[in-house]
N, C-alpha and C positions, 0 to 999 in steps of 0.2 A: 504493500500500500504506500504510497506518495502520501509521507502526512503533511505536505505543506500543500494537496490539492483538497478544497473544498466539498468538492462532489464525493469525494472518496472518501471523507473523512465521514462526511452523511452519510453515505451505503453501508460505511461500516457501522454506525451505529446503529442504523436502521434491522442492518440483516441479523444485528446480534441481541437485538432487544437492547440496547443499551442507551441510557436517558441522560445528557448530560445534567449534571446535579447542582442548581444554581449553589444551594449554602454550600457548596465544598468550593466554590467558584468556579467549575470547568468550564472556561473556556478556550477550546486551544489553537493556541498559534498555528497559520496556515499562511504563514507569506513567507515567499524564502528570502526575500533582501531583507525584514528584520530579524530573519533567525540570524542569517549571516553574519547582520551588524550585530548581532547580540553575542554571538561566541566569538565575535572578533574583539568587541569589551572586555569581553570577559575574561579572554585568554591569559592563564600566569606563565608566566618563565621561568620555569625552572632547567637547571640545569645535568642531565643523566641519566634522567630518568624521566617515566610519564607523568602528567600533572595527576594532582588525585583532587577532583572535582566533586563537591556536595551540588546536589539538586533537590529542589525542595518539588515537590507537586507536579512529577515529571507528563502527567497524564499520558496520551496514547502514546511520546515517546519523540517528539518530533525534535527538540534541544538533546535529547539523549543520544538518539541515531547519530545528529553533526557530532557531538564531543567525542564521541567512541569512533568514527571516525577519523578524527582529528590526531587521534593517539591520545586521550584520554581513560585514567581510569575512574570511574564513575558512580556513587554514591546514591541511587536513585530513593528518595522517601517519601512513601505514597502512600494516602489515607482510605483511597476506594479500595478495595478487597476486591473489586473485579480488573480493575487495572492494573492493582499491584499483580495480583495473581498472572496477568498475559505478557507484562512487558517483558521480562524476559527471553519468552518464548517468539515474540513476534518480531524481537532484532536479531533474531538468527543464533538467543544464548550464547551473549560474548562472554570469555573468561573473564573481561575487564571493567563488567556490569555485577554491583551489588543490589541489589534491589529488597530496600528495609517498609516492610508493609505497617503502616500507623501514624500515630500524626508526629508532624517535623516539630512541632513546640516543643512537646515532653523530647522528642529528642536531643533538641540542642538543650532542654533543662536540665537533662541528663548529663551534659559533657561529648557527647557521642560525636560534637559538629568540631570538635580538637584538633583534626590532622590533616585537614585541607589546605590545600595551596590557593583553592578558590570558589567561591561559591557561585553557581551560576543557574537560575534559575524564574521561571513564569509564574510567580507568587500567589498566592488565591488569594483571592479579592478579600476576603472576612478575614483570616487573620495572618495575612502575610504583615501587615507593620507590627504585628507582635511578635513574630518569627525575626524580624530584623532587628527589632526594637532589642530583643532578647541577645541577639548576639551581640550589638556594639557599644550597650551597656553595662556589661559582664564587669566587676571588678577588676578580671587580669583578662584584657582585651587581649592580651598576646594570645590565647589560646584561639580564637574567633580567628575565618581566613582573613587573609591580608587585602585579598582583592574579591570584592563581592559586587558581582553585576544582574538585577533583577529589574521583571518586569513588572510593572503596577499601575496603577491607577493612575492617571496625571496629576490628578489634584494632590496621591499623598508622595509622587517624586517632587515637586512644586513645594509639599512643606518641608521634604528631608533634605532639599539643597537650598531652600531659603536661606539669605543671610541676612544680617540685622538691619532694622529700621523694614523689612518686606512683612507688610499685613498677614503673611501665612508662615513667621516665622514663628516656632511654637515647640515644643518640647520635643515632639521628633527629631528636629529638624540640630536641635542645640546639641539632644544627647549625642545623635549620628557625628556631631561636625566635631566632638570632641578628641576625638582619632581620627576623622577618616576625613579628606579630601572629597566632598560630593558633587558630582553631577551627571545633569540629565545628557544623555545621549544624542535620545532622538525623541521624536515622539512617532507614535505608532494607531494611527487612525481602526475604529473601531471594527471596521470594516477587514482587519487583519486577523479576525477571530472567527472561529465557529464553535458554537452559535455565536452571535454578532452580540457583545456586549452594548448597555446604554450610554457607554461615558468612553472616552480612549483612553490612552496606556502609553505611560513614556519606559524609556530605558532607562536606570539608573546605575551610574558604576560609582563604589565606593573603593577609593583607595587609603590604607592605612598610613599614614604618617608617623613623625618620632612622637616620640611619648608625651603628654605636655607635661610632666613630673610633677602629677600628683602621688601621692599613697594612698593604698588601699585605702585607708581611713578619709582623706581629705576627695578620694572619689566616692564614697556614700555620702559626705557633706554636699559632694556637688548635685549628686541627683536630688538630697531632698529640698536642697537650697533654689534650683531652680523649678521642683516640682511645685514648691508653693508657690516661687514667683510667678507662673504661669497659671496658674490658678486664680491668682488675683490679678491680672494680665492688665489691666485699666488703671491699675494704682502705682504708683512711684516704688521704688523699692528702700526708702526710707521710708513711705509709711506701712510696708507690710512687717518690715525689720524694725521698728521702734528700738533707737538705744542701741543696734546692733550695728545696722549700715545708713552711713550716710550720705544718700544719693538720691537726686531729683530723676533721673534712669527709671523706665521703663523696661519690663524682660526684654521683648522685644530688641530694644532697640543696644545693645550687649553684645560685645563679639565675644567668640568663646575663650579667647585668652583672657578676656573681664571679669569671666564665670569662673575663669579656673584661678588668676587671683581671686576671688573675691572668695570663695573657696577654702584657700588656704588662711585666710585674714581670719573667717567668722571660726573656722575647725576647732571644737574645744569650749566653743563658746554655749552656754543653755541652748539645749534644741538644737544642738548640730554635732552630738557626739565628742568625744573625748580620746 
């Protein structure tokens, strides 16, 4: 089967009884210029050996087929029990295809997402930002891949690469940019999907940067220190910090070197850990 032809991708679901499942969000890519530009994102360099690729939500297999091959070995985790149970069998059982059937959250809450060079993947609509969210907030970000290129939603690539003073800058957007270099690719019109989603879908590639040298400890101050200031998103961050911080600053408007001193200043302080 051509899974980047449309018609094909119909017959097969049609002949096989199989329904694409909105809450799991299948909908799957079927253009090959943005599968292309997507594994061309997404690709890591390594050296000697083959990259070892996680993929979140591989469905019928269409990102899976290019990486494998590309000379990838490939980490597929899949929630459907019908799709996980076929994909294997339907790329011709490559030695250099795992295929982990369940959902990717508990996986990477597990530790399980550790060993990747890159992560590369068409994220389900419902809870790919907390699959993302999940990796590049982690305390010891070293473990999370270094290079992660995923497809989503426009509007939540738009808040993960936002930067300060932009209306849709917001606590994805801050957590993501705290390590990683974010931006949007492409964008990818709705019409690149079957079934045809209501909203389009940009590319997003995350690259990991140095460290900004926090510690463990001063990186839980930063997440809850900007969790509340987003929360209160309309107020100054002197008056949500009474006596703490004193700034006429808006979350928003903060770049994340601001967040991360500001971070190390309050750490120690009531309400922000010891």
């Amino acid at each position: 089967m051509n899974l980047t032809s449309p018609s094909q991708v119909k017959s097969w679901c049609i002949e096989n009884g199989f329904h694409p499942n909105r809450v799991l969000g299948q909908n799957f890519l079927v253009d090959r210029n943005a599968l292309t530009d997507i594994v061309d994102a997404g690709w890591p360099h390594v050296e000697g050996r083959a990259p070892r690729i996680l993929e979140v939500g591989p469905g019928l297999g269409v990102l899976t087929e290019e990486l494998l091959a590309r000379g990838a070995e490939v980490t597929a985790v899949e929630k459907d029990p019908v799709l996980a149970a076929r994909l294997s069998e339907a790329l011709g059982a490559p030695s250099a295809l795992a295929v982990v059937p369940g959902d990717a959250l508990d996986f990477v809450k597990e530790g399980r997402a550790d060993s990747f060079d890159a992560m590369v993947s068409n994220l389900p609509y419902q809870a790919g930002t907390r699959i993302l969210l999940e990796l590049v907030s982690r305390i010891d970000v070293s473990t999370a891949p270094a290079l992660m290129t995923v497809l989503v939603q426009t509007e939540v690539g738009e808040r993960l690469a936002a930067g300060p003073g932009s209306k849709t800058r917001g606590l994805a957007g801050v957590w993501a940019q705290l390590d990683y270099d974010v931006e949007i690719v492409r964008e990818v019109a709705a019409s690149c999907f079957w079934p045809r989603p209501q909203i389009g879908s940009a590319v997003v590639r995350l690259v990991r940067r140095e460290d900004p040298g926090l510690t463990r400890e001063e990186r839980r101050t930063f997440r809850a220190l900007t969790k509340k200031s987003f929360e209160h998103r309309r107020k100054q961050l002197g008056s949500i910090f009474k006596g703490v911080i004193q700034s006429t600053a808006r979350a928003e408007e903060l770049e994340n070197e601001d967040w991360a001193a500001l971070a190390k200043a309050v750490h120690g302080q009531p309400g922000f850990g010891g």
